[in-house]
Residue frames as qw, qx, qy, qz and C-alpha x, y, z in Angstrom:
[[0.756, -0.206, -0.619, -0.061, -22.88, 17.67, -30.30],
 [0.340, -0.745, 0.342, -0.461, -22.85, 17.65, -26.34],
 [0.580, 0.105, -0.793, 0.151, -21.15, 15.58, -23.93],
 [0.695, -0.645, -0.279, -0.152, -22.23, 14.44, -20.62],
 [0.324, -0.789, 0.357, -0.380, -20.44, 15.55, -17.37],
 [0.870, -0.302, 0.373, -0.109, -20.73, 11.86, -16.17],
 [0.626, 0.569, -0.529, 0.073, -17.31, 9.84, -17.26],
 [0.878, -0.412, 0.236, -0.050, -15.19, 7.26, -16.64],
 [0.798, 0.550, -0.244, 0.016, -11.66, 6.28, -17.62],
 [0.770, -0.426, 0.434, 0.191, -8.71, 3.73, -16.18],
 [0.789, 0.503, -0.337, -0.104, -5.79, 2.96, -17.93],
 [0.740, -0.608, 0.287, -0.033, -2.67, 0.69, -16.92],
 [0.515, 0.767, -0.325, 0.203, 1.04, 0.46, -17.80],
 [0.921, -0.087, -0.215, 0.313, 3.98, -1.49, -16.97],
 [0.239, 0.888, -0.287, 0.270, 7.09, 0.32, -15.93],
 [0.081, -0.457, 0.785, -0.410, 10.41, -1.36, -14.55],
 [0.436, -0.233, -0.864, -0.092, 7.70, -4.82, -14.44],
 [0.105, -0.347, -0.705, 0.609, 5.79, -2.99, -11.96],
 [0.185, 0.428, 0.607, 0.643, 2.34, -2.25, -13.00],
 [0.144, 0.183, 0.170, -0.957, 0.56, 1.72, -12.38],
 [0.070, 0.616, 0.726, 0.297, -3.02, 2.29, -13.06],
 [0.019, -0.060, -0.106, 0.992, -4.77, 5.49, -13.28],
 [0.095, -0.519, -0.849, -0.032, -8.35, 5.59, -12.76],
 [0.078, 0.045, 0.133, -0.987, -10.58, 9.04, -13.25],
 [0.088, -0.511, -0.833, 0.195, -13.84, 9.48, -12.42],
 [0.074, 0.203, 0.104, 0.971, -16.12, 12.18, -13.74],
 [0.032, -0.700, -0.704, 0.112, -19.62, 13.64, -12.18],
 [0.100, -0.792, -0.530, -0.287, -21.63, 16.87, -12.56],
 [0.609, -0.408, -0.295, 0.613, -20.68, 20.40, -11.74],
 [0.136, 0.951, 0.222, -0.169, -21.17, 24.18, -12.09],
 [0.102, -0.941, 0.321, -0.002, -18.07, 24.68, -12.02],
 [0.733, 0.429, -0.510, 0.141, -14.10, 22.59, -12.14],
 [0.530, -0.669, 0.345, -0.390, -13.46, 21.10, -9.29],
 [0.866, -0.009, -0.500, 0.028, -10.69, 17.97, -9.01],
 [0.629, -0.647, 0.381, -0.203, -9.84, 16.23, -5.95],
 [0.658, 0.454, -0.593, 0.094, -6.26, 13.94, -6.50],
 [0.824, -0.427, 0.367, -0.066, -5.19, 11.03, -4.88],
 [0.560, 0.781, -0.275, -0.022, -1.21, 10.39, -5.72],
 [0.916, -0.184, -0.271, 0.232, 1.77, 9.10, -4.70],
 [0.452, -0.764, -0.041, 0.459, 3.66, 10.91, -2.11],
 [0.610, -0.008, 0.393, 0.688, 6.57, 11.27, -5.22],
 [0.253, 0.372, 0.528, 0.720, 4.14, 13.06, -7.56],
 [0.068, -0.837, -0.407, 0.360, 3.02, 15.77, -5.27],
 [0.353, -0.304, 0.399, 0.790, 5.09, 17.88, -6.70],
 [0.024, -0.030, -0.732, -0.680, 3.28, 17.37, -10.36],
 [0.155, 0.568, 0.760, -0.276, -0.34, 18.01, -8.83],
 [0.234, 0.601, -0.109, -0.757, -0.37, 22.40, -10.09],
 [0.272, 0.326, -0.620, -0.660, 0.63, 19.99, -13.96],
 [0.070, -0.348, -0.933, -0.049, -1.61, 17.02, -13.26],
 [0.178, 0.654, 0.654, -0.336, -4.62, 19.62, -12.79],
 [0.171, 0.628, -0.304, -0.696, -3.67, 22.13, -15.31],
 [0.129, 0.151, -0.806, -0.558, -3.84, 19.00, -17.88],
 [0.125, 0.528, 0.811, -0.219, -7.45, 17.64, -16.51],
 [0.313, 0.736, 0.331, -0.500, -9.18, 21.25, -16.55],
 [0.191, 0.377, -0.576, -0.700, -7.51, 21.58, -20.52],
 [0.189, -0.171, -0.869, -0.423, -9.34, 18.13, -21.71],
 [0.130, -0.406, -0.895, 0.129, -12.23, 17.58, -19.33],
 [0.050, 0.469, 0.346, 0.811, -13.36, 21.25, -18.66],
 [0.517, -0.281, -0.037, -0.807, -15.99, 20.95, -16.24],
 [0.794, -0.213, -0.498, -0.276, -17.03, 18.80, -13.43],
 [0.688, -0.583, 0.415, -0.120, -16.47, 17.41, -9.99],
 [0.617, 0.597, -0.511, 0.025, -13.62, 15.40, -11.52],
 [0.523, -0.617, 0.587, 0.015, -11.22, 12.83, -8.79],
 [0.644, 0.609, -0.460, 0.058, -8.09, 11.19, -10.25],
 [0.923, -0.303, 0.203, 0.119, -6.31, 7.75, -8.59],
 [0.599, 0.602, -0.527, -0.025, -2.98, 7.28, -9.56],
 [0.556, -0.613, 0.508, -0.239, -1.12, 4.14, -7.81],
 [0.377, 0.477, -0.781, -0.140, 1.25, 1.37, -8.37],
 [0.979, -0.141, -0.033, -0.147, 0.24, -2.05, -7.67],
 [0.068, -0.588, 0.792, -0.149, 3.67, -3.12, -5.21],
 [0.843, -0.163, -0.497, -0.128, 4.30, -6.47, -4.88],
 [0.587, -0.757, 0.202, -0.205, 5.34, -7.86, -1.77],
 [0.899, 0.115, -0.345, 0.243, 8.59, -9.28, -1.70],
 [0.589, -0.542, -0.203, 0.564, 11.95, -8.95, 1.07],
 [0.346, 0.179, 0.070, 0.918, 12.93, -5.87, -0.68],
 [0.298, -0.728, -0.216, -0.578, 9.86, -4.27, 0.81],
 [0.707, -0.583, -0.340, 0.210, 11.77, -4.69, 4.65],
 [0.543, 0.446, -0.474, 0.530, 14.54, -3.94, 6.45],
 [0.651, -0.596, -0.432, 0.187, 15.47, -4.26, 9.82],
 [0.174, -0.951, 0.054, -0.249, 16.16, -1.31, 12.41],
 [0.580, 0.310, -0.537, 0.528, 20.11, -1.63, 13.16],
 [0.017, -0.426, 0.318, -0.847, 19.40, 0.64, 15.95],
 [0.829, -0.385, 0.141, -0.381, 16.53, -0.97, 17.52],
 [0.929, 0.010, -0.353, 0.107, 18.14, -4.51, 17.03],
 [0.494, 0.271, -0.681, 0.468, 21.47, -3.39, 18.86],
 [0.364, -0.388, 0.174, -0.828, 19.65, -1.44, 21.31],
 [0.900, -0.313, 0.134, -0.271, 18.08, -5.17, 22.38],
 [0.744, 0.277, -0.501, 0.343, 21.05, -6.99, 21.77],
 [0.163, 0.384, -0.401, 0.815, 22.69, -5.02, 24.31],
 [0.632, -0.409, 0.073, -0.654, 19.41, -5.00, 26.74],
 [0.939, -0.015, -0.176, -0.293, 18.97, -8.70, 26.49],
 [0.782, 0.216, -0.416, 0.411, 22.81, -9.86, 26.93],
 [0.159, 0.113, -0.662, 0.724, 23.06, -8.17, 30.54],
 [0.733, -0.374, 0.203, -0.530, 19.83, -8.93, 31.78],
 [0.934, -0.019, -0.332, -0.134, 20.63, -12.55, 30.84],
 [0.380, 0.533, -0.595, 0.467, 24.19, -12.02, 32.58],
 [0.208, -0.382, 0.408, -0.803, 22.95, -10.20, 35.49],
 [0.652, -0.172, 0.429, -0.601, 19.88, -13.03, 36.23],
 [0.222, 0.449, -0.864, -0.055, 21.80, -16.06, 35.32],
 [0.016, 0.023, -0.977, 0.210, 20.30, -18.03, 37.97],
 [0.513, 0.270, 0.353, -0.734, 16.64, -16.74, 37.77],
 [0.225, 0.158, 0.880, 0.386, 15.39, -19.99, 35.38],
 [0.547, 0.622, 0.304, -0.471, 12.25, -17.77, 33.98],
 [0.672, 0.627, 0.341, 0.199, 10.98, -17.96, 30.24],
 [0.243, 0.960, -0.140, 0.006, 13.51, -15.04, 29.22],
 [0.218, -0.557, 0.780, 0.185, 17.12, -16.43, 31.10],
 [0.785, -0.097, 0.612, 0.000, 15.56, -19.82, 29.55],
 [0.593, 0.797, 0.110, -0.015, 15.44, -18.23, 25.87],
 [0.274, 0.916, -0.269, 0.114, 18.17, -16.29, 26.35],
 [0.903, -0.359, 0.131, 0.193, 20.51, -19.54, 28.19],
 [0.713, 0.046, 0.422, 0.559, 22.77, -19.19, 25.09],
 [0.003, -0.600, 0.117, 0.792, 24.67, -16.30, 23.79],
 [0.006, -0.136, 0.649, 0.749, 23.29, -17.45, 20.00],
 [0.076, 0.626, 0.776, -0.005, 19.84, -17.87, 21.13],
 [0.078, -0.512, -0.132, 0.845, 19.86, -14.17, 21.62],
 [0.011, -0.256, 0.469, 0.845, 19.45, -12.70, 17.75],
 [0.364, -0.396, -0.738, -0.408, 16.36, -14.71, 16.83],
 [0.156, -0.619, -0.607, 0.472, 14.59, -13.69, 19.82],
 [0.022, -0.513, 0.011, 0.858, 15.34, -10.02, 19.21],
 [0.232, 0.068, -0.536, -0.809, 14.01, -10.06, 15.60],
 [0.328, -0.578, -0.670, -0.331, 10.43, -10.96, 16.56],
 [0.136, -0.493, -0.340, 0.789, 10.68, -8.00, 19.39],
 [0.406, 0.795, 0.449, -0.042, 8.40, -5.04, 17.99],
 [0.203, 0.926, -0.289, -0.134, 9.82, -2.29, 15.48],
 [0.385, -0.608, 0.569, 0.399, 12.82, -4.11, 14.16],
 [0.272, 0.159, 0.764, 0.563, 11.42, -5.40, 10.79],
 [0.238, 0.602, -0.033, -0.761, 10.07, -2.28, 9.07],
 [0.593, 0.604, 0.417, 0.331, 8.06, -2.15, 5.38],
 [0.360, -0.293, 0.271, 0.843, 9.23, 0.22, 3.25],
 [0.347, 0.801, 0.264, -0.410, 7.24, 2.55, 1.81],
 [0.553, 0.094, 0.423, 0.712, 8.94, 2.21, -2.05],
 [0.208, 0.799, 0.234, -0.513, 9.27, 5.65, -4.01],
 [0.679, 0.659, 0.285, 0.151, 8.38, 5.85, -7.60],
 [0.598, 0.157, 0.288, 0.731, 11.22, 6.78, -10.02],
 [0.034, 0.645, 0.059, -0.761, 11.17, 10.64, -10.96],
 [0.115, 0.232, -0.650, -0.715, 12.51, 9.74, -14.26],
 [0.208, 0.256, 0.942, 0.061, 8.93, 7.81, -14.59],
 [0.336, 0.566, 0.317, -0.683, 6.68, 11.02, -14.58],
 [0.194, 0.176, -0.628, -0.732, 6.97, 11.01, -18.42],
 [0.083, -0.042, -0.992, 0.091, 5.28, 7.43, -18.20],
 [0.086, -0.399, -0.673, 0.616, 2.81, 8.62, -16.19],
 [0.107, 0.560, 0.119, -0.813, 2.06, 11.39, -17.80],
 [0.376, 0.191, -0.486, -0.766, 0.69, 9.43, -20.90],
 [0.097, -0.310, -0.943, -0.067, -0.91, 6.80, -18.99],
 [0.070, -0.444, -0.335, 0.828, -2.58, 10.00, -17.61],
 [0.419, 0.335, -0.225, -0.813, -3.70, 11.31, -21.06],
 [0.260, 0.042, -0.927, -0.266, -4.63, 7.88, -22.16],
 [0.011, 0.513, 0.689, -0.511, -7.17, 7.92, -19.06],
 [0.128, 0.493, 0.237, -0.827, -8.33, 11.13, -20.06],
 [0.390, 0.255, -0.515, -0.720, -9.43, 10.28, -23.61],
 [0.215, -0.367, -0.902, -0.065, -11.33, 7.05, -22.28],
 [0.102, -0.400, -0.719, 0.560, -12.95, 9.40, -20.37],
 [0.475, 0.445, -0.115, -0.750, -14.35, 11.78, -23.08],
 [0.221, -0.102, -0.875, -0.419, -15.20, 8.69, -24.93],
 [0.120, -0.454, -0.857, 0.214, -17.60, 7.42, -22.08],
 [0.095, 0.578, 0.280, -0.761, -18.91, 11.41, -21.98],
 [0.387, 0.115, -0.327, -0.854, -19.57, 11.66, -25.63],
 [0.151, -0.133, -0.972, -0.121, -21.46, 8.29, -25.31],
 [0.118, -0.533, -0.599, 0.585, -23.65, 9.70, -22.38],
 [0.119, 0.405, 0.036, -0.906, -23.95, 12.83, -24.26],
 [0.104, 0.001, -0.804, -0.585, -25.44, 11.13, -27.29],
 [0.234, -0.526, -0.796, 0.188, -27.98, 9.44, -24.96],
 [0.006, -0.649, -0.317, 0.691, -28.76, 12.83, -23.31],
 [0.075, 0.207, -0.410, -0.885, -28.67, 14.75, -26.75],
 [0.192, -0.138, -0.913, -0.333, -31.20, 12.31, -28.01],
 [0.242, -0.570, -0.725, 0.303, -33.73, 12.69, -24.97],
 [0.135, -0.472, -0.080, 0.868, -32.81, 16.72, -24.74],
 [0.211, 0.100, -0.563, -0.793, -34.52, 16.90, -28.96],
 [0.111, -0.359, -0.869, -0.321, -37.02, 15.07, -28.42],
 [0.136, -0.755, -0.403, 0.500, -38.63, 17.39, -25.67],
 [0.012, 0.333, -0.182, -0.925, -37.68, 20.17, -28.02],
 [0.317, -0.061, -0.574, -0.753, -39.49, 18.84, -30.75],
 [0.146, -0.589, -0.721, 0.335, -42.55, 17.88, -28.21],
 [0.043, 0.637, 0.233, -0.734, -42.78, 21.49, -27.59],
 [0.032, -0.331, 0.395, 0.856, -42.68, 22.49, -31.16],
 [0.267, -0.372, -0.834, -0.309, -45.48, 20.29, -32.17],
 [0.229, -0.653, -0.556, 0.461, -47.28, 21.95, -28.97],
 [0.102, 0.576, 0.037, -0.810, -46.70, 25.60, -30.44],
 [0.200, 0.011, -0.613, -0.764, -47.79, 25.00, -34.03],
 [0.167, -0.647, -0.710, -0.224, -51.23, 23.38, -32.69],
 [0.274, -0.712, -0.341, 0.549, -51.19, 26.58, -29.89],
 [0.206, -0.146, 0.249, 0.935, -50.21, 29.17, -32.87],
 [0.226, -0.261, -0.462, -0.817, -53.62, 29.03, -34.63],
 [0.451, -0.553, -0.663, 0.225, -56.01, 28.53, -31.44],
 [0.129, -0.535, -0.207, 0.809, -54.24, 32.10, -30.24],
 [0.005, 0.097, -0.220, -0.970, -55.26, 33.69, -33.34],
 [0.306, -0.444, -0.785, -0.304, -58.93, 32.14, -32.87],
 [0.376, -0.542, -0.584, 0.473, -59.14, 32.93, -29.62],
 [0.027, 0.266, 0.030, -0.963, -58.64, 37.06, -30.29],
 [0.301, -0.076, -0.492, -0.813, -61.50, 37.15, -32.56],
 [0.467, -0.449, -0.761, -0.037, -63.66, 34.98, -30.40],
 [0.348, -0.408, -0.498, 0.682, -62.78, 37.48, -27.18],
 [0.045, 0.036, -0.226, -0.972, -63.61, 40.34, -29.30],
 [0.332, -0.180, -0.535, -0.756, -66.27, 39.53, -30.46],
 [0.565, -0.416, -0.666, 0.253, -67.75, 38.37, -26.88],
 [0.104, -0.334, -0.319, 0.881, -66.85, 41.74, -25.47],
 [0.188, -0.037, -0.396, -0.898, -68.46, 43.52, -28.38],
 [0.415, -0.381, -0.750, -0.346, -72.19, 41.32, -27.80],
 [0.525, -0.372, -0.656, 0.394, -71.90, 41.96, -24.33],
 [0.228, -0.206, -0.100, 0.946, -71.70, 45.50, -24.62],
 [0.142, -0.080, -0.363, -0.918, -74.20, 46.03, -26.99],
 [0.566, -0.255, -0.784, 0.007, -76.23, 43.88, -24.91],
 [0.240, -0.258, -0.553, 0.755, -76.45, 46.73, -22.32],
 [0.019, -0.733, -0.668, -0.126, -79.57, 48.28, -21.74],
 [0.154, -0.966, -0.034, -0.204, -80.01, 52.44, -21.42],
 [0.663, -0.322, 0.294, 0.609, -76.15, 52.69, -22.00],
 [0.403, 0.907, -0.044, -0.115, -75.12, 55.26, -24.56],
 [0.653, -0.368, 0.399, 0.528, -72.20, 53.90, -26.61],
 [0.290, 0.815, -0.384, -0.323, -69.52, 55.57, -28.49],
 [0.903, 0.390, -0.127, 0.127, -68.40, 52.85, -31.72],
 [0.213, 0.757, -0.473, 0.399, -65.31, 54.99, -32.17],
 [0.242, -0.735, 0.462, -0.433, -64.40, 54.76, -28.81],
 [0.883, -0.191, 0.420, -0.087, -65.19, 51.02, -27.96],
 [0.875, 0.429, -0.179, 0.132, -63.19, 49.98, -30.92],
 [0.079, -0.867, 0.294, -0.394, -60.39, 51.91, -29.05],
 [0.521, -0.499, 0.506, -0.472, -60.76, 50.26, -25.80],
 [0.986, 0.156, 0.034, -0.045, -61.20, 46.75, -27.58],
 [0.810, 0.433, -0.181, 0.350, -57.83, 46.97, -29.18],
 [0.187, -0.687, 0.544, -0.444, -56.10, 48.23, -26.22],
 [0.816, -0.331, 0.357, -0.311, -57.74, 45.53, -24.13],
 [0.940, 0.336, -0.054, -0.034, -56.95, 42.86, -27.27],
 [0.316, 0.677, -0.609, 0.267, -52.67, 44.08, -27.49],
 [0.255, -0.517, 0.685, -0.444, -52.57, 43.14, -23.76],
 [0.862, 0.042, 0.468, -0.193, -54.78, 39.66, -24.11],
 [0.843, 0.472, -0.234, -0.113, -52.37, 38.81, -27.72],
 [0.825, -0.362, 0.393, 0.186, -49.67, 36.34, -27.40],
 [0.655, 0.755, -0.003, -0.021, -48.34, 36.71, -31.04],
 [0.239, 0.746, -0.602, 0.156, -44.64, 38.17, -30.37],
 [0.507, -0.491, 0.685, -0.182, -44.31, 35.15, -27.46],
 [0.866, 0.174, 0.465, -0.060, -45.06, 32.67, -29.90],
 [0.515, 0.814, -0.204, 0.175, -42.69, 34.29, -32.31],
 [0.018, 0.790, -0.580, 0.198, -40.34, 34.42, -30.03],
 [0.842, -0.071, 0.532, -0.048, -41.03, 30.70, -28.29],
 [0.890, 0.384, 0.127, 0.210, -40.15, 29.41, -32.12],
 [0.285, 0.882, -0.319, 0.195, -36.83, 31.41, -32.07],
 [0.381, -0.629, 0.612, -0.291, -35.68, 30.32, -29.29],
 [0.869, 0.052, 0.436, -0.229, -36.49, 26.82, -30.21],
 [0.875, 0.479, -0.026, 0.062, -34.71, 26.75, -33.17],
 [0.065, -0.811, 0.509, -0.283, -31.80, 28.89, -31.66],
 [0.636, -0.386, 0.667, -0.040, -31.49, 25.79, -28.60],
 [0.942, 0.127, 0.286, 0.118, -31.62, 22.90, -31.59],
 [0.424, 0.822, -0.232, 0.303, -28.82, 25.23, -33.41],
 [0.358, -0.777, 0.374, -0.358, -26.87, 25.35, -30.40],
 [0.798, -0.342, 0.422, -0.262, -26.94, 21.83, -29.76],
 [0.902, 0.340, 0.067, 0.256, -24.89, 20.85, -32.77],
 [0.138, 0.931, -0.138, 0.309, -22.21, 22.87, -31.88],
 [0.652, 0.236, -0.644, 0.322, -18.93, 21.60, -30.50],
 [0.699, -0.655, -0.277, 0.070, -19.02, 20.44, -26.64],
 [0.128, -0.210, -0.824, 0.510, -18.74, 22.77, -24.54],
 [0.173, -0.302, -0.299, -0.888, -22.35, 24.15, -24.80],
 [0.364, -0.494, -0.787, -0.055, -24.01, 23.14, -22.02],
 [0.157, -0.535, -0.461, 0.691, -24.45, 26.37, -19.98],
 [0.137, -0.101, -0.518, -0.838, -25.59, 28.17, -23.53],
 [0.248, -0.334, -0.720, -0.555, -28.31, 25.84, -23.58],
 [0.237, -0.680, -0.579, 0.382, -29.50, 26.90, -20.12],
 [0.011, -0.411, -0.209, 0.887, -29.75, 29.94, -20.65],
 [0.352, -0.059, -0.450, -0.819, -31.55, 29.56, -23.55],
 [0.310, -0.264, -0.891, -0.202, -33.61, 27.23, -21.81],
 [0.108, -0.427, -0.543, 0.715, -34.67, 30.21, -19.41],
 [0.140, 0.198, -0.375, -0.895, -35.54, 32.38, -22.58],
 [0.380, -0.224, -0.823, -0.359, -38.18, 29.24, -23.49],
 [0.274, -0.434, -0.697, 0.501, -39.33, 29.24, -19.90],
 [0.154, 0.448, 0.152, -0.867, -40.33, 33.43, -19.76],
 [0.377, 0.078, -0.367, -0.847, -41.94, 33.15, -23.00],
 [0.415, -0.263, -0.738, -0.462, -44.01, 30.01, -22.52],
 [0.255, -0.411, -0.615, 0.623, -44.57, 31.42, -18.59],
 [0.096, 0.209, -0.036, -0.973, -45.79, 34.73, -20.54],
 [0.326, -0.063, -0.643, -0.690, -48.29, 32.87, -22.70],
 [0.350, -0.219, -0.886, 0.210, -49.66, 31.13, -20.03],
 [0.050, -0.426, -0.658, 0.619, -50.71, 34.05, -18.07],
 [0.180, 0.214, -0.382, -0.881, -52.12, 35.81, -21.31],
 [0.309, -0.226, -0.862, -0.333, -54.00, 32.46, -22.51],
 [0.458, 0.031, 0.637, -0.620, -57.47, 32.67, -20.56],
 [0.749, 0.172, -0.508, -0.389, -58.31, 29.76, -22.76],
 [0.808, -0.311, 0.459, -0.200, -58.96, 26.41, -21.00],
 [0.896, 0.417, 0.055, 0.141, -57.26, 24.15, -24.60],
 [0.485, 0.670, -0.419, 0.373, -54.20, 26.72, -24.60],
 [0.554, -0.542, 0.560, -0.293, -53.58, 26.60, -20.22],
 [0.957, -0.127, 0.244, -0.090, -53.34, 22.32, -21.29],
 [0.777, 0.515, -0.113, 0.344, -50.96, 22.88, -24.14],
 [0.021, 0.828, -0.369, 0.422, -48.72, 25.32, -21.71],
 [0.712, -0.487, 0.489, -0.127, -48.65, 22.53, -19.02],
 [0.985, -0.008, 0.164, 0.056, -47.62, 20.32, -21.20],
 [0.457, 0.740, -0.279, 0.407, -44.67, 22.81, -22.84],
 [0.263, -0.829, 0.237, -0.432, -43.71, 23.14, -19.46],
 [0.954, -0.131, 0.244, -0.116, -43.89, 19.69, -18.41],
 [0.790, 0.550, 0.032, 0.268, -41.49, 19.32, -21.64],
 [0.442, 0.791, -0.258, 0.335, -39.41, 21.56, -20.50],
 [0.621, -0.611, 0.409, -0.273, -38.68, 20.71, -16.93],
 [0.931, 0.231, 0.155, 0.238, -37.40, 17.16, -18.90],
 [0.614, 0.604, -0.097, 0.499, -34.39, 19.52, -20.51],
 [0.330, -0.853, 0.287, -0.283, -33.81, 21.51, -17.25],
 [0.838, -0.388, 0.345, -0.169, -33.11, 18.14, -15.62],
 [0.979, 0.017, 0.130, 0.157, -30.75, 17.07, -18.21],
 [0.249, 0.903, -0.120, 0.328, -29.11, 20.17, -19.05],
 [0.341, -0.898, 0.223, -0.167, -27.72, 19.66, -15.74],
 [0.754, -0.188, 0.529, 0.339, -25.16, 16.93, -16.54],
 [0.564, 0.821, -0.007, 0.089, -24.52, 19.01, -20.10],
 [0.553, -0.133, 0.126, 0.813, -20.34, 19.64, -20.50]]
């Protein structure tokens, strides 16, 4: 069975009443490629947070959230001792020194207990705090982490179902296309033959050698027969539906087999000088350009 590239999966978890969420996001990709977004704490654990992604997920442009929903309460402050004396100290000899100047500042600052509330609405002296996650939490983490990652091969075998589903039917399109195109090619040689053969004898003050035209027929015929490509086209056809039951990953298999289908029904095409078999080839083609196009979101 295959799975689709494309995924989603979130999970969320309490720890210490403060709740984490993890949130991965999967798309389409030759190659493994994730891009993390973490808290500052769990840099550290990026080399084992991507070493456990490319084990489950395999394949894909891949980006992983991890963040804690803070609330906001006074334990996110504190105030800068250093700024705060730093105006204290400013503010309590200007106010000395210009006693008698009555401006908005000596009027604030009249009284040595007006002073302190002023200063705390000066800038930089009530700081957030940037809280950092627990170490001892990675554990935590590290199964809301797998817990993501298995929603996220759920949503990919889903997708893949869908895509499996769409990816067979175009197979079996084509296969119904070579069984009416299998006995047409073996009309067609006996029809071409026998056209050359009328046409020749049809020549006037010519001197022909039997022997020899039969020769030259069945030379001519090897290179106009399609036979082994249609042998092979059904190999290959059953090969890709084999394939496609086969545990996920198998999606760069089936391209390549889906190039194998491509040369052989690109080979018949330029063989066929039949106007019935050229329609059935566009339409194999047509059929197959459908599987190219989904192949490319294949795991």
């Amino acid at each position: 069975m295959i799975n689709s590239m494309t995924g989603y999966g979130r999970s969320e978890f309490v720890i210490n009443s403060e709740l984490y969420c993890i949130e991965i996001k999967t798309l389409n990709s030759k190659h493994i490629d994730v891009n993390l977004k973490t808290p500052s704490i769990y840099r550290q654990r990026e080399s084992e947070i991507r070493q456990i992604i490319a084990k489950n997920l395999k394949r894909g442009k891949i980006d992983v959230f991890i963040w804690q929903q803070k609330k906001q309460n006074i334990s996110n402050y504190k105030i800068n001792t250093e700024m705060l004396n730093l105006y204290y100290k400013q503010a309590s000899d200007f106010n000395k020194e210009r006693n008698k100047n009555q401006t908005w500042l000596t009027r604030l600052l009249k009284r040595e207990k007006d002073i302190l509330p002023a200063i705390l609405n000066m800038p930089d002296i009530v700081q957030k705090v940037e809280d950092e996650t627990s170490k001892d939490n990675w554990k935590e983490i590290r199964q809301g982490l797998i817990i993501a990652i298995e929603s996220v091969k759920n949503f990919r075998e889903q997708e893949g179902a869908k895509l499996q589903s769409d990816i067979v039917g175009a197979i079996n399109n084509i296969k119904k296309l070579h069984k009416i195109l299998t006995p047409i090619s073996k009309k067609r040689i006996d029809r071409v033959k026998n056209k050359l053969k009328n046409n020749i004898m049809q020549l006037e003050g010519v001197s022909i050698d039997i022997n020899r035209l039969e020769q030259e027929l069945i030379y001519y015929l090897e290179k106009q027969d399609i036979n082994e490509e249609i042998v092979r086209l059904e190999a290959h056809l059953d090969y890709f539906l084999s394939v496609i039951k086969e545990d996920s990953p198998n999606g760069k298999k089936l391209g390549f087999i889906s190039q194998e289908l491509g040369r052989e029904i690109n080979t018949i095409g330029s063989k066929a000088s039949d106007l019935e078999m050229q329609k059935l080839v566009v339409k194999m083609k047509d059929e197959l350009e459908k599987i190219k196009e989904q192949l490319l979101n294949v795991l």
